[in-house]
C-alpha positions in Angstrom: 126.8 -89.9 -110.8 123.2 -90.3 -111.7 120.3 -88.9 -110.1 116.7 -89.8 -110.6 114.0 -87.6 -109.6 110.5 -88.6 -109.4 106.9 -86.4 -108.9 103.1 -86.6 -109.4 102.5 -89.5 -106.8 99.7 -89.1 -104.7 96.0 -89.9 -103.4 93.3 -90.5 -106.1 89.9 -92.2 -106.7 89.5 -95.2 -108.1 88.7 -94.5 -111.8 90.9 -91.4 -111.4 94.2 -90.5 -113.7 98.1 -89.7 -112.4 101.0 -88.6 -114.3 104.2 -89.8 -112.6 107.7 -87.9 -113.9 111.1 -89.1 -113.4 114.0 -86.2 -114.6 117.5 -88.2 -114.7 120.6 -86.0 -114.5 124.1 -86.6 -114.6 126.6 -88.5 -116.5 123.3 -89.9 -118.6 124.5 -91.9 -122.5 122.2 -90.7 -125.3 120.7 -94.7 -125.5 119.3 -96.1 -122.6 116.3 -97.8 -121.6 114.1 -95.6 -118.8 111.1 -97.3 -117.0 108.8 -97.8 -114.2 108.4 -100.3 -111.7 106.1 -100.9 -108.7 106.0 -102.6 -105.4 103.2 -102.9 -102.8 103.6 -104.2 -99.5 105.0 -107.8 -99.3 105.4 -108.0 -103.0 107.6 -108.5 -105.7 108.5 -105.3 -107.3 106.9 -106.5 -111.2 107.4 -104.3 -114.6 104.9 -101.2 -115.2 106.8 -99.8 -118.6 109.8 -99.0 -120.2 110.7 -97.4 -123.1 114.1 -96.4 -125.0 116.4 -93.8 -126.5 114.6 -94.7 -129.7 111.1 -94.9 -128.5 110.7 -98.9 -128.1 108.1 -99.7 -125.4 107.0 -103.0 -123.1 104.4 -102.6 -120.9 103.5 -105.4 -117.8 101.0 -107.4 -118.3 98.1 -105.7 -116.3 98.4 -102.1 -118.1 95.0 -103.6 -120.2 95.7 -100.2 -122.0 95.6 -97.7 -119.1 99.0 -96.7 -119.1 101.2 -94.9 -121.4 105.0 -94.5 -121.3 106.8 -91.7 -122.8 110.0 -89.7 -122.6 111.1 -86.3 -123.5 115.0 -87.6 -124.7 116.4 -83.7 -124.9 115.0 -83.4 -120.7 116.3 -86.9 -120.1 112.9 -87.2 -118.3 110.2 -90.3 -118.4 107.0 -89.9 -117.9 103.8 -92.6 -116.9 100.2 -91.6 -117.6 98.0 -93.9 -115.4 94.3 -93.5 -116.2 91.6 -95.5 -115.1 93.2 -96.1 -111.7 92.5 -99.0 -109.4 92.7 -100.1 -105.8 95.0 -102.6 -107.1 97.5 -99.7 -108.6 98.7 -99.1 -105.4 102.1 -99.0 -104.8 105.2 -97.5 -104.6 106.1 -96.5 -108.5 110.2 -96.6 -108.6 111.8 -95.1 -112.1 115.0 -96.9 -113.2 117.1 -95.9 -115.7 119.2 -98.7 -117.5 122.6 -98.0 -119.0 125.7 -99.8 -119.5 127.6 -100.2 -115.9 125.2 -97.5 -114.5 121.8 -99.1 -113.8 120.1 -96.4 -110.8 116.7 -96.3 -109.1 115.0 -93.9 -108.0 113.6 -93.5 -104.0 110.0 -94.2 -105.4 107.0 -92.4 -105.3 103.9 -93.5 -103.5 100.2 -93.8 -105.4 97.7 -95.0 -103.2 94.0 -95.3 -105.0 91.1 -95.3 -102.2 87.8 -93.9 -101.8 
């Protein structure tokens, strides 16, 4: 049905800048809702972004500004540009893309920031 690809997870510095990508494929609607989510150990997965067919964006509460959402609709691929990274940033970054009857995650992608 629909599969979600993610990339650019890794080991960074703290201060240091990622750019996570998600390419959906598949039976994919031309409006949905595409965003990022995160989960470190023995947490609640919380809200990083999200952002729609039409370029509408929400951000959590503890992007201060270091993150930007954005999507290339024609790829059907989200993207996350993390700057500014913190110890506190680590976690596993999961894309989800929302559409009617069809909500799907991806398998995550790990982003561990250490010195």
């Amino acid at each position: 049905q629909v599969q979600l690809v993610e990339s650019g997870g890794g080991l960074v510095q703290p201060g240091g800048s990622l750019r996570l990508s998600c390419a959906a494929s598949g039976s994919i609607f031309s409006i949905n809702i595409m965003g990022w989510y995160r989960q470190a150990p023995e947490k609640q997965r919380e809200l990083v972004a999200t952002i729609s067919s039409v370029g509408s964006r929400n951000y959590g509460d503890f992007v201060k500004g270091r993150f930007t959402i954005s999507r290339d609709n024609d790829k059907n691929t989200v993207y996350l540009q993390m700057s500014d990274l913190k110890p506190e940033d680590t976690a596993v970054y999961y894309c989800k893309l929302m559409q009617p009857n069809s909500d799907s995650w991806g398998q995550g992608t790990q982003v561990t920031v250490s010195s």
